[in-house]
N, CA, C and O atoms as a GROMACS GRO file, in nm:
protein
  280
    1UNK      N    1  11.343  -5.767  -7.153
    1UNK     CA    2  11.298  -5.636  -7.194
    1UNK      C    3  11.145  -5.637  -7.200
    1UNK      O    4  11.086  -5.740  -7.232
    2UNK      N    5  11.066  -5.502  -7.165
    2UNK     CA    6  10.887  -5.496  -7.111
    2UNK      C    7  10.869  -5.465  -7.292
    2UNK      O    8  10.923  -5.394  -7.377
    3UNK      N    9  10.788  -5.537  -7.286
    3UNK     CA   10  10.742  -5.484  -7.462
    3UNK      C   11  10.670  -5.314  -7.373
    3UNK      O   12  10.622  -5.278  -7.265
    4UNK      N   13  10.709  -5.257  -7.519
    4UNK     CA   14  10.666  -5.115  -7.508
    4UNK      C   15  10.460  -5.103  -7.504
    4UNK      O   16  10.400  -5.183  -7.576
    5UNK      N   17  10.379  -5.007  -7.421
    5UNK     CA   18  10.291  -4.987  -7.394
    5UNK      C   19  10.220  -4.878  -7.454
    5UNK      O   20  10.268  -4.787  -7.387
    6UNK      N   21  10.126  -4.811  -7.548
    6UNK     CA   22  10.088  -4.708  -7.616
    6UNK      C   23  10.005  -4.650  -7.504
    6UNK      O   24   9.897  -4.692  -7.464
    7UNK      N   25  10.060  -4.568  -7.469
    7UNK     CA   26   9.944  -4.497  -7.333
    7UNK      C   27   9.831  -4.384  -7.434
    7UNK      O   28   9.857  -4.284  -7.500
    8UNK      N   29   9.738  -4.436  -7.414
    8UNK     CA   30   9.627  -4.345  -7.472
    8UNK      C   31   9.550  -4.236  -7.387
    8UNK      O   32   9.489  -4.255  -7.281
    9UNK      N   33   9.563  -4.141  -7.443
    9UNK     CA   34   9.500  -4.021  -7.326
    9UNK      C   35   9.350  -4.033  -7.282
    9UNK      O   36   9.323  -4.150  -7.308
   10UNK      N   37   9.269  -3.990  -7.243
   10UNK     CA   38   9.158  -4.010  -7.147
   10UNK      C   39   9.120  -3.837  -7.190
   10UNK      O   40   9.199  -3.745  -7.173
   11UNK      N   41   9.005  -3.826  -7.240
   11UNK     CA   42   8.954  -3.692  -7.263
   11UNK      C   43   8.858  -3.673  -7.160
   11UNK      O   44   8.834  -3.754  -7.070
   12UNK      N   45   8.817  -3.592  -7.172
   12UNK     CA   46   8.647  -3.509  -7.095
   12UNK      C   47   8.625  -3.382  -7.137
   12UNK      O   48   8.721  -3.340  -7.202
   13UNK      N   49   8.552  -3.319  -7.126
   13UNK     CA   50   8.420  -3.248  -7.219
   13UNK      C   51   8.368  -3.167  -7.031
   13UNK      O   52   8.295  -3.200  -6.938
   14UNK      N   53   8.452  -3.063  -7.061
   14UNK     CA   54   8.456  -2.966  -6.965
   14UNK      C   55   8.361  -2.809  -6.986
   14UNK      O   56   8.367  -2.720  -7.071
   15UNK      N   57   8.273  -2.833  -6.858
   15UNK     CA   58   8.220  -2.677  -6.824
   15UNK      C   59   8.233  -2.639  -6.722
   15UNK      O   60   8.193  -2.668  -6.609
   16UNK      N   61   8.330  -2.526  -6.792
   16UNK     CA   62   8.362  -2.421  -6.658
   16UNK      C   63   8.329  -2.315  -6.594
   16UNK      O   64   8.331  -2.208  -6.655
   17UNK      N   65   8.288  -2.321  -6.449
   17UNK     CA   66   8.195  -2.197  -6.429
   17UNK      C   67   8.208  -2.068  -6.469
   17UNK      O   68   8.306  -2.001  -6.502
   18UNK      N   69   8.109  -2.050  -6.463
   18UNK     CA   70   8.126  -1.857  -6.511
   18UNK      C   71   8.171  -1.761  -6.374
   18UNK      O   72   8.255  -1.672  -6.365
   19UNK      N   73   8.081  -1.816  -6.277
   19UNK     CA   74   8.063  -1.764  -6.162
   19UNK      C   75   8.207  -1.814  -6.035
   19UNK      O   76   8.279  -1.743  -5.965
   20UNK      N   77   8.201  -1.927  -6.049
   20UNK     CA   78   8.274  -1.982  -5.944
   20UNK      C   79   8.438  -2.026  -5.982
   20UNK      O   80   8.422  -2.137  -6.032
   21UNK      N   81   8.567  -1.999  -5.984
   21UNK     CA   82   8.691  -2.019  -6.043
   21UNK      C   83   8.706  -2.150  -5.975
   21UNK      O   84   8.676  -2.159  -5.856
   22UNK      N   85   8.735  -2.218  -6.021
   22UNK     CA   86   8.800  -2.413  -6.009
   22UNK      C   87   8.640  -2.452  -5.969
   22UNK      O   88   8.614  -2.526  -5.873
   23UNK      N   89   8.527  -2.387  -6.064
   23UNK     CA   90   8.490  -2.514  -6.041
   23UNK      C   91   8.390  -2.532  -6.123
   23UNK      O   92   8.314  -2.439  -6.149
   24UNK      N   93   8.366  -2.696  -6.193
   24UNK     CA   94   8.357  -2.698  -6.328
   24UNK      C   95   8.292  -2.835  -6.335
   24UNK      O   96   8.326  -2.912  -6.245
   25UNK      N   97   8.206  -2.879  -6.424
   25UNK     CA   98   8.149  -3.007  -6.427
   25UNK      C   99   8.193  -3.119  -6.570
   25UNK      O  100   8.118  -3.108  -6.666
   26UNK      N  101   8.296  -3.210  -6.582
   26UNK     CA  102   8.345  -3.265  -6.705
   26UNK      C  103   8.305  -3.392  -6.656
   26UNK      O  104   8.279  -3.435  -6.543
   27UNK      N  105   8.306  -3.461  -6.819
   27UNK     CA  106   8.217  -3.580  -6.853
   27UNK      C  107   8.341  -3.671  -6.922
   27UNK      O  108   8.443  -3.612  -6.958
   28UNK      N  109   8.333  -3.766  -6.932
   28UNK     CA  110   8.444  -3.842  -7.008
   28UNK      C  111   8.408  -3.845  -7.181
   28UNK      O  112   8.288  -3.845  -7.209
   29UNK      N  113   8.494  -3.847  -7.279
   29UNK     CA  114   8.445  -3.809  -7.384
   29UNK      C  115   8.553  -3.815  -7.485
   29UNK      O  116   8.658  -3.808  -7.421
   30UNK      N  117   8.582  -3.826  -7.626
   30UNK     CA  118   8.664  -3.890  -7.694
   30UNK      C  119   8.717  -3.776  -7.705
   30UNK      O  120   8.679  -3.675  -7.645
   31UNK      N  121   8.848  -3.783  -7.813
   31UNK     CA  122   8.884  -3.665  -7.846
   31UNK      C  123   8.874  -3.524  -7.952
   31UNK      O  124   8.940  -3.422  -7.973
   32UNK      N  125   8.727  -3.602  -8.013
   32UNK     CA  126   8.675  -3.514  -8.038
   32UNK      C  127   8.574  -3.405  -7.987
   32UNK      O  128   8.552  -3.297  -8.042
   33UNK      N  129   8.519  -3.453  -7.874
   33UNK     CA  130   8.425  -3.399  -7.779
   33UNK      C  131   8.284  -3.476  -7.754
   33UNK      O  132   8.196  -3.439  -7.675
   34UNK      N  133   8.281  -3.588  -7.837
   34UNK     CA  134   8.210  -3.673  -7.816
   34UNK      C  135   8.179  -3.746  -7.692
   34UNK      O  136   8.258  -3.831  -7.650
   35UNK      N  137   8.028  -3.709  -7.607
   35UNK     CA  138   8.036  -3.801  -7.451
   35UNK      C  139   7.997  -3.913  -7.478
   35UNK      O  140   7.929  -3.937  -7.578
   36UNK      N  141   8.045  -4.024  -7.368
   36UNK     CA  142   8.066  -4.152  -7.371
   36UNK      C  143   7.870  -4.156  -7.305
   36UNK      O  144   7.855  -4.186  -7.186
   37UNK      N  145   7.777  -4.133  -7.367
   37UNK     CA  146   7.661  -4.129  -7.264
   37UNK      C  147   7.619  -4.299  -7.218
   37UNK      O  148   7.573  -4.342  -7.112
   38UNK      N  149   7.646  -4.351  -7.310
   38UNK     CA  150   7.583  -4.496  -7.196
   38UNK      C  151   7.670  -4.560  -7.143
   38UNK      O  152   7.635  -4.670  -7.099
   39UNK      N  153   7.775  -4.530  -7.131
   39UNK     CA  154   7.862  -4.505  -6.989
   39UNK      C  155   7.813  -4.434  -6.901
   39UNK      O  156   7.852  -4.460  -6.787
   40UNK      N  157   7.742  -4.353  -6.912
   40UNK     CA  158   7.730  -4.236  -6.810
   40UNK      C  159   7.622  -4.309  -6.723
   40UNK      O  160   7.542  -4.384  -6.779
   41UNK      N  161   7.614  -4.284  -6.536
   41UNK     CA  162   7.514  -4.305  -6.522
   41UNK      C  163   7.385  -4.187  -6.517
   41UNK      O  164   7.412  -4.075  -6.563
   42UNK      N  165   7.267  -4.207  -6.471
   42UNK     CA  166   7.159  -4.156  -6.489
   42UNK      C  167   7.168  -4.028  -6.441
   42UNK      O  168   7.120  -3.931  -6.500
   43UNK      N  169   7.255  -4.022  -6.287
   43UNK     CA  170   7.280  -3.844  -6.274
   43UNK      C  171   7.324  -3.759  -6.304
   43UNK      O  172   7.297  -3.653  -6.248
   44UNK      N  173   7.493  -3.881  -6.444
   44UNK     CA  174   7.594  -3.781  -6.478
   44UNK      C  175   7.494  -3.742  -6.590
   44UNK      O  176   7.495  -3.620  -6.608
   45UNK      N  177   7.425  -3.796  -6.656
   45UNK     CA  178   7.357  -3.775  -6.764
   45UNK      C  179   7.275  -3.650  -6.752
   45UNK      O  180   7.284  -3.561  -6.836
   46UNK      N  181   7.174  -3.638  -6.620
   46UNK     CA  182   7.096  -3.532  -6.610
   46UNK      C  183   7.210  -3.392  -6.568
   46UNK      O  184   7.175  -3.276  -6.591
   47UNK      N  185   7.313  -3.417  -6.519
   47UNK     CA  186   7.427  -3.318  -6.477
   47UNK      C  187   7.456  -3.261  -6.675
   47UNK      O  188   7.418  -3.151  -6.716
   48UNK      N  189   7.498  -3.323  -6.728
   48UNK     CA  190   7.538  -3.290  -6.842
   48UNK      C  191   7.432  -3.235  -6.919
   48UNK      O  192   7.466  -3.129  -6.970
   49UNK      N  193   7.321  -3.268  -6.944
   49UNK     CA  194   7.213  -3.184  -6.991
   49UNK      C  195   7.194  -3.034  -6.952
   49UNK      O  196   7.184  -2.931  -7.019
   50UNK      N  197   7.193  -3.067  -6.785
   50UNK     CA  198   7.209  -2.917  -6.697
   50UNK      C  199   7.282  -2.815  -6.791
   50UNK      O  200   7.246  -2.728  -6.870
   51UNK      N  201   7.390  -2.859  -6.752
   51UNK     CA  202   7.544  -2.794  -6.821
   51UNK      C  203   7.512  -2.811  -6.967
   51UNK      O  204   7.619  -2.868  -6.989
   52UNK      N  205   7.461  -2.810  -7.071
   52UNK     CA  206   7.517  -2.814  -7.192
   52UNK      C  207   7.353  -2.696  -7.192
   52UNK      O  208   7.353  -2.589  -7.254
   53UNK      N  209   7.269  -2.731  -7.136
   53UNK     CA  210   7.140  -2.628  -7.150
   53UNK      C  211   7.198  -2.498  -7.099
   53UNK      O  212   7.153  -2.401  -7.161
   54UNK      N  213   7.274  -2.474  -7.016
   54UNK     CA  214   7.270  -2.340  -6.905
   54UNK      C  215   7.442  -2.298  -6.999
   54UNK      O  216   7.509  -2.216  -6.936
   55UNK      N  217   7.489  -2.333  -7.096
   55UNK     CA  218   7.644  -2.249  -7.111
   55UNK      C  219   7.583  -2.116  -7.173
   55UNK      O  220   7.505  -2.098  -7.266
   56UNK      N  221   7.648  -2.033  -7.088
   56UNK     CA  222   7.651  -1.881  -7.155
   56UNK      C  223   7.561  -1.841  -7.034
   56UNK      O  224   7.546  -1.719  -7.030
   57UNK      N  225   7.490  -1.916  -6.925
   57UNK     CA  226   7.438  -1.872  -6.870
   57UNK      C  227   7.448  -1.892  -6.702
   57UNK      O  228   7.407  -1.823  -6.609
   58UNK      N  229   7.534  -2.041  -6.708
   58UNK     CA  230   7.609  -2.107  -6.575
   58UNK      C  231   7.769  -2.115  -6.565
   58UNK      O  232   7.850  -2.092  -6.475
   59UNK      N  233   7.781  -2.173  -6.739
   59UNK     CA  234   7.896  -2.226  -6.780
   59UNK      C  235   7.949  -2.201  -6.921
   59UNK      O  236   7.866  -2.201  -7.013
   60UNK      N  237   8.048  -2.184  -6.942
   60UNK     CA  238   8.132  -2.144  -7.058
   60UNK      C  239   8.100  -2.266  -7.145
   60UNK      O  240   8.081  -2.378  -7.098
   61UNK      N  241   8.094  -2.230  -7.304
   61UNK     CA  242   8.156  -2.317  -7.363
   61UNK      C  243   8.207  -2.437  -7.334
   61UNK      O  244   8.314  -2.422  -7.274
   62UNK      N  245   8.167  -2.594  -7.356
   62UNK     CA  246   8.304  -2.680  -7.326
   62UNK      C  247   8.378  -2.682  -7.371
   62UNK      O  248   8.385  -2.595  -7.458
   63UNK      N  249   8.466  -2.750  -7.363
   63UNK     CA  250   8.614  -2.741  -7.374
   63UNK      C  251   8.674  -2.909  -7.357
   63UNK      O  252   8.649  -2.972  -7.254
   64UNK      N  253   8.751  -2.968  -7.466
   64UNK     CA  254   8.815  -3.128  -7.456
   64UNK      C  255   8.961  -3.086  -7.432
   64UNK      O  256   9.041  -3.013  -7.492
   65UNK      N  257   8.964  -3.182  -7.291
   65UNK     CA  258   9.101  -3.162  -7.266
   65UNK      C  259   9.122  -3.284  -7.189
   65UNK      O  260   9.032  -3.349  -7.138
   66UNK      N  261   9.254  -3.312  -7.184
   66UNK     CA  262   9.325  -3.431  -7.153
   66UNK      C  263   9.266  -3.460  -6.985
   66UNK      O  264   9.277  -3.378  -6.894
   67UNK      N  265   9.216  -3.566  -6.976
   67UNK     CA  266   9.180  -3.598  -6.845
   67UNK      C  267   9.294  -3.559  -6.746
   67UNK      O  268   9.413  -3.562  -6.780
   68UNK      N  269   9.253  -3.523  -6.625
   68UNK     CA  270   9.356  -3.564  -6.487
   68UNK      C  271   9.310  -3.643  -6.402
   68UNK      O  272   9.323  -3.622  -6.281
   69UNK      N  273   9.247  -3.748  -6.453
   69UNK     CA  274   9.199  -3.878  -6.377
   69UNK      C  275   9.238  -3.981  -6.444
   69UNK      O  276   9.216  -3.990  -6.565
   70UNK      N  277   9.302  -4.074  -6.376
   70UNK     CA  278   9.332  -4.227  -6.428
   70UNK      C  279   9.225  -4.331  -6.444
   70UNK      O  280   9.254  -4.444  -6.484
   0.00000   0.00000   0.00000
């Protein structure tokens, strides 16, 4: 018998365009909305600044939701 495995979810810290439908810039990030930044490298970093400066004006609000990346 496989000993049992606790699968832990994978968050990100989502902005979604205002302008454009499916398409959206997310960061990896706990489940509180916290980003993982020194994980991040140097472009996701300047990408996320972008996006967290421009919501209400590029991008909505973020939003933490369950990754769809493994």
């Amino acid at each position: 018998m496989e000993p049992l495995v606790a699968i832990v979810p994978a968050y990100e810290l989502r902005f979604q365009s205002l302008f454009h439908t499916g398409r959206a810039l997310a960061f990896p990030c706990d489940a509180a909305g916290s980003v993982h930044w020194q994980a991040m490298s140097e472009r996701a970093r300047s990408s996320f600044l972008r996006a967290r400066d421009a919501v209400g004006i590029e991008f909505a609000q973020p939003a933490v939701r369950e990754s769809e990346l493994d």
